[in-house]
PATI-409915 format. One line per 8 residues: their letters; for each residue x negated, z negated, y of C-alpha. Coordinates in Angstrom, 1 decimal. Layout:
REM PATI-409915
a	X,Z,Y; ...;
//
This chain:
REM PATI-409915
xxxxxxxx	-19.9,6.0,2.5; -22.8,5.2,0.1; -21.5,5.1,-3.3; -22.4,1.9,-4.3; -20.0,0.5,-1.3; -17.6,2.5,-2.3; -17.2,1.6,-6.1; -17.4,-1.8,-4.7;
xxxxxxxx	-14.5,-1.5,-2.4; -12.3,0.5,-5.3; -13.6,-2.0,-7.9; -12.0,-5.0,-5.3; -8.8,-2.9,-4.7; -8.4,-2.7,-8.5; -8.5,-6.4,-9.0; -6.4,-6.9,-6.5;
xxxxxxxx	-3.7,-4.8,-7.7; -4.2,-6.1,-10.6; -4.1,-10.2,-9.5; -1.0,-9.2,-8.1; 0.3,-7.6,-11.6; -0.7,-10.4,-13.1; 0.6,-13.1,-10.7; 4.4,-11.2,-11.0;
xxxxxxxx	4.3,-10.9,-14.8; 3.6,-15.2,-14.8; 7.4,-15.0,-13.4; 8.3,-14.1,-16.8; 10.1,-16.8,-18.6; 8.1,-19.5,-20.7; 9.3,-20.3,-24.0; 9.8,-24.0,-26.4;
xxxxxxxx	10.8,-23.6,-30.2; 11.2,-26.9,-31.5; 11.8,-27.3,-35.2; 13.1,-30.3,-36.9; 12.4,-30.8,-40.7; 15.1,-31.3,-43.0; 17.7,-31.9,-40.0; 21.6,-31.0,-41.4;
xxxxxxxx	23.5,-28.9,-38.3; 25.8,-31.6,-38.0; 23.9,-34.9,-37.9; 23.7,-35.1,-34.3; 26.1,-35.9,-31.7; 26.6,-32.8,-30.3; 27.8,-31.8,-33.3; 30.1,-34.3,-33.5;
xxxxxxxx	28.1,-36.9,-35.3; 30.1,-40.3,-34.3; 27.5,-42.8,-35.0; 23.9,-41.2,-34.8; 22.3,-41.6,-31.8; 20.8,-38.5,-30.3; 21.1,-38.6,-26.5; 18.2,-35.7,-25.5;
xxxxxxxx	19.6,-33.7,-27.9; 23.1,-34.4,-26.7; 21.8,-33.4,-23.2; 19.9,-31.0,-24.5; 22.7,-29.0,-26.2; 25.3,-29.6,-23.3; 22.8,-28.1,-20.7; 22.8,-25.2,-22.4;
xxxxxxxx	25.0,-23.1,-25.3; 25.4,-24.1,-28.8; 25.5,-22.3,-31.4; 27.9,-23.4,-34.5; 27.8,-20.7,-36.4; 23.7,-20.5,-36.9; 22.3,-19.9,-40.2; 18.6,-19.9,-42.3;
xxxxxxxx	17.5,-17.8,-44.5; 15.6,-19.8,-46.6; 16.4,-23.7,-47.1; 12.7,-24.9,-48.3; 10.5,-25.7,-45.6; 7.7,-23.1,-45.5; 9.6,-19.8,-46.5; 11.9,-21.0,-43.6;
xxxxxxxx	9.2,-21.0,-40.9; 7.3,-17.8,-42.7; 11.0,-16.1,-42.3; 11.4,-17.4,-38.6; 7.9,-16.5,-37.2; 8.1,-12.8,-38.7; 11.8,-12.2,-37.9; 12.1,-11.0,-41.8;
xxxxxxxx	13.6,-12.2,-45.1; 11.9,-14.6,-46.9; 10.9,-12.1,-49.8; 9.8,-9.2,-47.2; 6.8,-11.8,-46.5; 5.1,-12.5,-49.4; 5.7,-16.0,-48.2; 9.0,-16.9,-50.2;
xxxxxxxx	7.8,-19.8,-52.3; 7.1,-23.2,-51.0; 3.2,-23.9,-49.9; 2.7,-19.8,-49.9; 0.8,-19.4,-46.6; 1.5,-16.5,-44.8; -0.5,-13.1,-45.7; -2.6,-11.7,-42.9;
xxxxxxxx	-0.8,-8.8,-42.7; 2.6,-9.9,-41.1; 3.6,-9.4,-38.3; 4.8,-12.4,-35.6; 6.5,-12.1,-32.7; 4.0,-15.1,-31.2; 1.5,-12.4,-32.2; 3.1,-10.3,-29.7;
xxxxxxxx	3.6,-12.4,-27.2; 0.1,-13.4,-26.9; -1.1,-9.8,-26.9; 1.2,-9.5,-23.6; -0.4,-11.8,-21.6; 1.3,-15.4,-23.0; -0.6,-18.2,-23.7; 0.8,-19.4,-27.6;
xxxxxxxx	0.3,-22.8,-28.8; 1.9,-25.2,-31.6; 1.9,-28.8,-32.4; 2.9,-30.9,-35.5; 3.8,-29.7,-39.2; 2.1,-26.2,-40.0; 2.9,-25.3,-43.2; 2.2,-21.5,-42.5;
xxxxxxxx	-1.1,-21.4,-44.0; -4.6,-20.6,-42.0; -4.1,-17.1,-40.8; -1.4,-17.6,-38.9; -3.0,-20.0,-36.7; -4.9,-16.7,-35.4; -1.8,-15.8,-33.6; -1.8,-18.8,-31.1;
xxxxxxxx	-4.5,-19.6,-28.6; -4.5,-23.3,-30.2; -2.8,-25.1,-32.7; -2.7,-28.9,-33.1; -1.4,-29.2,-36.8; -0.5,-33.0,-38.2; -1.6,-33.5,-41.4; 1.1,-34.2,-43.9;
xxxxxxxx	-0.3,-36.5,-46.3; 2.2,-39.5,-45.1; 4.3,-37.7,-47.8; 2.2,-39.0,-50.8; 4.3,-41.2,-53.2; 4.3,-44.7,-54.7; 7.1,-45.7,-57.0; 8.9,-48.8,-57.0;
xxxxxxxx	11.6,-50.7,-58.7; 14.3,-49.2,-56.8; 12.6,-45.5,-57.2; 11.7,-45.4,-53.5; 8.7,-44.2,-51.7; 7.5,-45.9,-48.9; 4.8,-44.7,-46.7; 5.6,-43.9,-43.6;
xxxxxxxx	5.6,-45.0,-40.1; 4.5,-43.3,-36.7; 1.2,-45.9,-36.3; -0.4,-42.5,-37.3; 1.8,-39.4,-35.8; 4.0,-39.5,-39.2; 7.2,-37.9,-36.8; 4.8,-35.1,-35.9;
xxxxxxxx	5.5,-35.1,-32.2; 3.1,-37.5,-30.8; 1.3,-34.6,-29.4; 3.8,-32.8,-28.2; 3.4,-33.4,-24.5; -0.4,-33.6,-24.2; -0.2,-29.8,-26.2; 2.4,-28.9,-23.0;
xxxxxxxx	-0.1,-30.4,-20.8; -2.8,-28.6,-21.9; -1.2,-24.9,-21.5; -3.0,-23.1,-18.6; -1.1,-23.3,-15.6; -1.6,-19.9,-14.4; 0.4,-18.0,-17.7; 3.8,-17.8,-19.0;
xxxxxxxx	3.7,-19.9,-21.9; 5.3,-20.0,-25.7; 5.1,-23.4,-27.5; 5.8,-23.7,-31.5; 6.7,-27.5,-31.7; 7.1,-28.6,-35.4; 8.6,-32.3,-36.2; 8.2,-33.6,-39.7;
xxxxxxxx	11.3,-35.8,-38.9; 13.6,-36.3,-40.8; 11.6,-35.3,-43.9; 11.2,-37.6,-46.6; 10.1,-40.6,-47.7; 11.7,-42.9,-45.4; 10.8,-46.8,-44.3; 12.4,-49.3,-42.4;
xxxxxxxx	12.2,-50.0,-39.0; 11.2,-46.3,-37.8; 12.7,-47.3,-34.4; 13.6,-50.5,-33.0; 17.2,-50.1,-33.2; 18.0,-48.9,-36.9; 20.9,-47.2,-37.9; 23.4,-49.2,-40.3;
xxxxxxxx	24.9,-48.4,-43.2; 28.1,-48.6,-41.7; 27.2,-45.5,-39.7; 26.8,-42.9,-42.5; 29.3,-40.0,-42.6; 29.1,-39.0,-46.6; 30.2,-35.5,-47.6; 32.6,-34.8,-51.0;
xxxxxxxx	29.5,-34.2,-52.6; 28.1,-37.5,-52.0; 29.1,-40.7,-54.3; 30.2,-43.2,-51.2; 27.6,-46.4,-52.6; 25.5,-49.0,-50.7; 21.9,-47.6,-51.9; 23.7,-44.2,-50.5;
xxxxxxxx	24.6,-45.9,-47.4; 20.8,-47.1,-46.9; 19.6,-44.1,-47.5; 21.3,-42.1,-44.7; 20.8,-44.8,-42.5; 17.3,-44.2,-42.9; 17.3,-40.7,-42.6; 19.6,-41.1,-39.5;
xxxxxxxx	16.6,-43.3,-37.8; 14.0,-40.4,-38.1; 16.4,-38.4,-36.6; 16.3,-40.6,-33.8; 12.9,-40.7,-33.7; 12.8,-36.9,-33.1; 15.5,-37.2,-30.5; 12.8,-39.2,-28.6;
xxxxxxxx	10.3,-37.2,-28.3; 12.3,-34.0,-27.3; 13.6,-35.9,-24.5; 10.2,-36.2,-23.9; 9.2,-32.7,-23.9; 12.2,-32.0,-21.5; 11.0,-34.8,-19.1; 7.5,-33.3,-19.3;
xxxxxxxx	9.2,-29.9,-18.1; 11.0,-31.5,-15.1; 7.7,-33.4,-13.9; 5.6,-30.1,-13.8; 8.3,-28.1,-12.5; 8.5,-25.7,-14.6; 12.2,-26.9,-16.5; 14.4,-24.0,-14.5;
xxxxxxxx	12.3,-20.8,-15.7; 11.3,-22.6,-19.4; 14.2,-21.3,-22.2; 13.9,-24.2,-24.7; 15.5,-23.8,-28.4; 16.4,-26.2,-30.9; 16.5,-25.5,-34.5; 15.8,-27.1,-37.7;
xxxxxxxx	14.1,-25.4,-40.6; 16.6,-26.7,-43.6; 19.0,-29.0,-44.5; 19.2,-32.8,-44.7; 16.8,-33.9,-47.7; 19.9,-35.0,-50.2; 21.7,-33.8,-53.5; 23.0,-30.5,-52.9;
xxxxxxxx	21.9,-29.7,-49.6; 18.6,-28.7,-49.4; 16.6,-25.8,-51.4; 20.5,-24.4,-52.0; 22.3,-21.5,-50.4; 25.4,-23.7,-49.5; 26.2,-24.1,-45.9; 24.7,-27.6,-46.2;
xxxxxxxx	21.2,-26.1,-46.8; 21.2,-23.2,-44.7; 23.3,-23.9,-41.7; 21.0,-25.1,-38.5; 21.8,-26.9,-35.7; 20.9,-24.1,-32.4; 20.7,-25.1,-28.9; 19.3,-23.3,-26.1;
xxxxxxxx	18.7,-24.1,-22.5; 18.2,-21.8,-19.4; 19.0,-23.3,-16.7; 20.5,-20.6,-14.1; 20.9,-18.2,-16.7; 22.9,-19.8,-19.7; 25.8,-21.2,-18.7; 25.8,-25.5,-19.4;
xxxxxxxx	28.4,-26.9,-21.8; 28.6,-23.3,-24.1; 29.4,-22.7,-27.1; 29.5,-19.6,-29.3; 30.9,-19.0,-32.5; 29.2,-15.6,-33.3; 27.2,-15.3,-36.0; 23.3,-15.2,-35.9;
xxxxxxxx	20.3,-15.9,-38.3; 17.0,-17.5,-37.7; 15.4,-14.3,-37.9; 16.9,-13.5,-34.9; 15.1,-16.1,-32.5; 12.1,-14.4,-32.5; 13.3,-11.3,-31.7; 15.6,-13.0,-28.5;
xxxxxxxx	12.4,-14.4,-27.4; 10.6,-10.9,-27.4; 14.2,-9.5,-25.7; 14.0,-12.1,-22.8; 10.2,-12.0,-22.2; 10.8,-8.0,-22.1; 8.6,-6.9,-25.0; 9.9,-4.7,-27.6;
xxxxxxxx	9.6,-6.1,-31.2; 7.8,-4.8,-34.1; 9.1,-1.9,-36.5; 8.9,-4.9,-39.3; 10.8,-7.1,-37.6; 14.6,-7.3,-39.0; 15.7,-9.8,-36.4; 18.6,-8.6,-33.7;
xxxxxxxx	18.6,-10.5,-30.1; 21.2,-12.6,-29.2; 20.4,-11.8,-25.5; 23.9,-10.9,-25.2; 25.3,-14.1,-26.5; 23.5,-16.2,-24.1; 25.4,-14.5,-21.4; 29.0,-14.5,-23.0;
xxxxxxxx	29.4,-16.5,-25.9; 32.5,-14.8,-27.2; 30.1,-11.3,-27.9; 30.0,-11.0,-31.1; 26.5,-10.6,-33.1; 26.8,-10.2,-36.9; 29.0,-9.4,-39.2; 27.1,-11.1,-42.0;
xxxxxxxx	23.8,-13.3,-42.5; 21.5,-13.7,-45.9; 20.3,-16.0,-47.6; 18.1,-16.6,-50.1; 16.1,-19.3,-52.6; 13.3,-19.1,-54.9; 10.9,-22.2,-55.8; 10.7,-25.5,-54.6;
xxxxxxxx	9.0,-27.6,-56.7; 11.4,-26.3,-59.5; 12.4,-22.7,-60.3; 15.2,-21.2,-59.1; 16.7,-17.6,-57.4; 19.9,-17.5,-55.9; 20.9,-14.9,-53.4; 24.2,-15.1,-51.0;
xxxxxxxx	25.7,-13.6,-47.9; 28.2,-15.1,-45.7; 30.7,-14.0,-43.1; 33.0,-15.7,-41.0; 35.1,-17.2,-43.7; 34.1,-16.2,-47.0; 30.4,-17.2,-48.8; 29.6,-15.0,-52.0;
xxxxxxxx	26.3,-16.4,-53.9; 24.5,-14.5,-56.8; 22.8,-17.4,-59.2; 20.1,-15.3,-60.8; 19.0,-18.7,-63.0; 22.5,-20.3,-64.2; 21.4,-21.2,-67.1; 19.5,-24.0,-65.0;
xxxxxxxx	21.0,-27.0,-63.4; 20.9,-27.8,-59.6; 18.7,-29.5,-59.2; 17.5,-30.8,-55.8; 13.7,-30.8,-54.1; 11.8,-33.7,-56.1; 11.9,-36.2,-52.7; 15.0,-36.1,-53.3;
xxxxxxxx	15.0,-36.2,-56.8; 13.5,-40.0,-56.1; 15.3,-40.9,-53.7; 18.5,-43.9,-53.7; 20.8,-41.0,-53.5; 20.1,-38.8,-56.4; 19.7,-42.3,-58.9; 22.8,-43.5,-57.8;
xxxxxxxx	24.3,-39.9,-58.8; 22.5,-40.2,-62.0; 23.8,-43.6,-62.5; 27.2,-43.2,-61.9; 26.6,-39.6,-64.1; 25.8,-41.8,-66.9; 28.2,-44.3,-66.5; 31.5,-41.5,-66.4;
xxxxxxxx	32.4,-42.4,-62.7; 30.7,-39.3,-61.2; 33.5,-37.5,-59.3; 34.3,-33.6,-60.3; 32.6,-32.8,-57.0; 29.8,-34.6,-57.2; 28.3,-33.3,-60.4; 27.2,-29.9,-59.4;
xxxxxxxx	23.7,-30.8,-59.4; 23.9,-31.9,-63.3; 25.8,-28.7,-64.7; 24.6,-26.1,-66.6; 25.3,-23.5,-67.4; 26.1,-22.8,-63.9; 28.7,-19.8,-62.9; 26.7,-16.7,-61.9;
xxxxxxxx	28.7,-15.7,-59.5; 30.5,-18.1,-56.6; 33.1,-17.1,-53.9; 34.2,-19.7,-51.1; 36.9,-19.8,-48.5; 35.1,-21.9,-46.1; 38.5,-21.3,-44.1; 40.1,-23.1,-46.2;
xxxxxxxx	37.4,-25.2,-48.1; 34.3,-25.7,-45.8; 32.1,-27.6,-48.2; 32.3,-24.8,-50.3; 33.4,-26.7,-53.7; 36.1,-24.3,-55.0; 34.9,-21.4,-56.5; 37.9,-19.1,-56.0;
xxxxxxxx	35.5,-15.9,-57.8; 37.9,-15.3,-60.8; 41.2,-15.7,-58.2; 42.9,-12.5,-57.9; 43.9,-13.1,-54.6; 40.5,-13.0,-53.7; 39.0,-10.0,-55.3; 39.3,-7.2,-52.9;
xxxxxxxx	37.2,-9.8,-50.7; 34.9,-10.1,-53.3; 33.8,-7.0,-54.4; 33.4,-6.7,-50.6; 30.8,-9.3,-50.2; 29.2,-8.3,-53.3; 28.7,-4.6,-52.1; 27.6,-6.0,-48.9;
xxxxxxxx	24.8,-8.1,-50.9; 23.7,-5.7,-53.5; 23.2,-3.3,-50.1; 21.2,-5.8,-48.3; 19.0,-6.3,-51.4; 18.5,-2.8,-51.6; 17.6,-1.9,-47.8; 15.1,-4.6,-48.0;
xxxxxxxx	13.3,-4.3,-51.2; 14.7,-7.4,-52.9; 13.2,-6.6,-56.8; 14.4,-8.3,-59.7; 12.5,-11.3,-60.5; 10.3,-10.6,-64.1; 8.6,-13.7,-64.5; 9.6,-17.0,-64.0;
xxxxxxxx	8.0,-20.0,-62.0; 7.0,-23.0,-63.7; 9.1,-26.5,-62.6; 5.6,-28.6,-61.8; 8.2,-31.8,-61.5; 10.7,-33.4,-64.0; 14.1,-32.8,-62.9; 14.9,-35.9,-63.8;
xxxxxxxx	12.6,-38.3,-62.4; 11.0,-36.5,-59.7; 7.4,-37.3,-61.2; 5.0,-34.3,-61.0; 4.7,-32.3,-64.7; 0.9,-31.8,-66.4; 0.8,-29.0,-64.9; 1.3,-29.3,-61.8;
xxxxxxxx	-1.7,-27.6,-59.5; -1.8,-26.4,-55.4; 0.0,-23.5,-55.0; -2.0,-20.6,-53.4; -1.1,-17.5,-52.0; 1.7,-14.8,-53.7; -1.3,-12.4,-54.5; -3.3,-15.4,-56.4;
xxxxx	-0.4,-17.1,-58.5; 0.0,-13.4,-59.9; -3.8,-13.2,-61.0; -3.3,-16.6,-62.6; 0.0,-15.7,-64.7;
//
């Protein structure tokens, strides 16, 4: 056989075997991450929200397994996603501050799911800075400039509405559309519902007043009212277009080998929620679907961290995750929810428009938090700052009618060192550190943090972050400037 004909005949066997290498790894599962902004883990009906109404998401979670013991570690938007995309801490990526983008060097797991063969796409709020985008084959970000602000008498901000893809989603579907149809597939779809500011009439039904569930934290007023009302429409909004997404799924027939995940990146935008290491900031709302493989109508109480999504993701497309990565699959979960996961999850905060540096670990009934910055007050992100809820608080504050628990954002000095039974106190407002009863438990938790700080290089802050809004107004300080990257706010100090 000339040997022309024959490399011609190897060279067809060889893309044959390969065709059919390729055409048995497309089996593999495809993958949706959709993140909410600013969504609390129990403002939707399936976790037992009576008045909001969140139907996909209802389906959504009761087609698949929830998760109600799911936890962040980071409540500020940006370190959040920098901390779920790299399946590490917050401080391990050089990403920890709001508006850091994420440095070049870190490791994703979309990274290494696009290096095995998937195609990797994301639509809606970025937020991770330019060179992440290298790690998916497209990226349709939404620009978030609906959050600029204009004051009013009431101390609002009004400037939003979704004539110009304000939820983030609008592209949702056309980016699911676009995927190549011969490739497993891993979609990164970022809301910016429920963030801040809010208008009326988001959706043609709006949310009442009458409909808002107020924690202890929260003073029970009618501008209060208003304002969860409104936040409870964006909500909605979202809920829209992730039933959306799923109906996309079922018309291209791909819905029974597609494992879709819900999360949100923090807490609900409000006094003592977000940019904190209570429960209230860093708890998430977790679904996932599988249909065929996760049984419908689960739900788990282990205990599992955002850093962990990633690395399930890697576990059930079956590629190994990076040395870097920190994240443990909860692979196991999915298939029995009573296996347990963790014994303890971390948290952490560190600037948000002001300064701050807490640290905290929970397990299943006790929260210990390490203030770093006592000597400063509370104080939540500056939307919120502006918002109806915080000037009520600061109104009733003034006027000596601000209830013992609803003060904590207004104290300082602060205690260093808080302890919670959430057994016993799930809204975390006792601070049981100096109760004997509870120090074996303490020193416990504390060991279990100073160890974790340790093992993952968590250094003592030297310099501290300027506040670039007032804390009580919400209006941005002289000098206030774009934040850059880790390595360029240290040249600058």
């Amino acid at each position: 056989m000339p040997t022309s004909l024959s490399s011609c005949l190897l060279a067809a066997l060889w893309l044959a075997v390969s065709s059919s290498a390729i055409v048995a790894q497309d089996n593999r599962p495809n993958f949706i991450l959709m993140i909410a902004d600013d969504m609390a883990f129990d403002d939707c009906g399936a976790a037992g929200h009576p008045h909001i109404r969140t139907p996909n998401l209802d389906k959504l979670a009761q087609s698949g397994m929830v998760f109600e013991q799911a936890f962040l570690t980071c409540s500020s938007c940006s370190p959040s996603r920098s901390s779920i995309i790299t399946c590490r801490y917050p401080h391990m990526t050089d990403a920890e501050q709001l508006h850091w983008p994420l440095p070049a060097d870190q490791e994703t797991f979309v990274r290494l799911l696009k290096e095995a063969g998937y195609y990797t796409a994301a639509s809606g709020k970025w937020h991770l800075g330019s060179d992440a985008k290298k790690h998916f084959d497209r990226v349709n970000e939404t620009p978030t400039a609906g959050f600029r602000l204009r004051s009013d008498a009431q101390g609002g901000a009004i400037t939003k509405s979704d004539k110009n893809n304000a939820s983030g989603c609008a592209n949702w579907v056309a980016t699911l559309a676009a995927r190549p149809k011969d490739r497993p597939f891993f979609l990164w779809l970022a809301a910016i519902d429920p963030h801040r500011n809010y208008a009326p009439n988001t959706i043609s039904r709006p949310h009442q007043p009458a409909d808002a569930v107020l924690p202890p934290y929260i003073p029970d007023t009618p501008e209060v009212r208003r304002d969860f009302a409104l936040y409870y429409d964006e909500i909605a909004r979202l809920d829209y277009y992730v039933g959306s997404v799923l109906e996309a799924l079922e018309v291209q027939g791909v819905s029974d080998n597609t494992v879709v995940i819900f999360i949100s990146d923090n807490g609900r935008p409000f006094p003592r929620c977000k940019t904190t290491v209570f429960d209230s900031g860093i708890q998430t709302p977790l679904f996932v679907r599988w249909p065929g493989k996760i049984a419908p109508n689960s739900r788990t109480q282990s205990l599992v961290s955002s850093i962990d999504i990633g690395t399930t993701i890697l576990d059930l497309a079956g590629i190994p995750k990076s040395n870097s990565m920190l994240g443990e699959s909860f692979g196991s979960v999915l298939s029995d929810p009573a296996t347990p996961h963790r014994n303890y999850i971390f948290a952490e905060h560190n600037w948000h428009d002001y300064d701050a540096n807490q640290r905290g670990v929970r397990s299943a009934q006790f929260k210990y938090i390490r203030n770093f910055d006592s000597e400063l007050t509370l104080s939540p992100p500056a939307d919120a700052v502006r918002s109806p809820t915080f000037r009520a608080m600061q109104q009733a504050r003034d006027e000596g009618v601000l209830g013992p628990d609803q003060r904590q954002c207004f104290v300082a000095p602060r205690a260093q060192e808080e302890f919670y039974d959430l057994e016993s106190d799930p809204h975390e407002l006792t601070n049981v550190a100096t109760v004997p009863k509870y120090a074996k438990q303490l020193q416990r938790h504390q060991e279990i943090l100073r160890h974790w700080r340790s093992t993952t290089d968590d250094a003592e802050r030297t310099v501290r972050s300027d506040d670039e809004f007032d804390r009580e107004t919400g209006d941005p300080l002289p000098n206030r400037r774009p934040r850059g990257s880790k390595a360029e706010m240290r040249k600058s100090s």
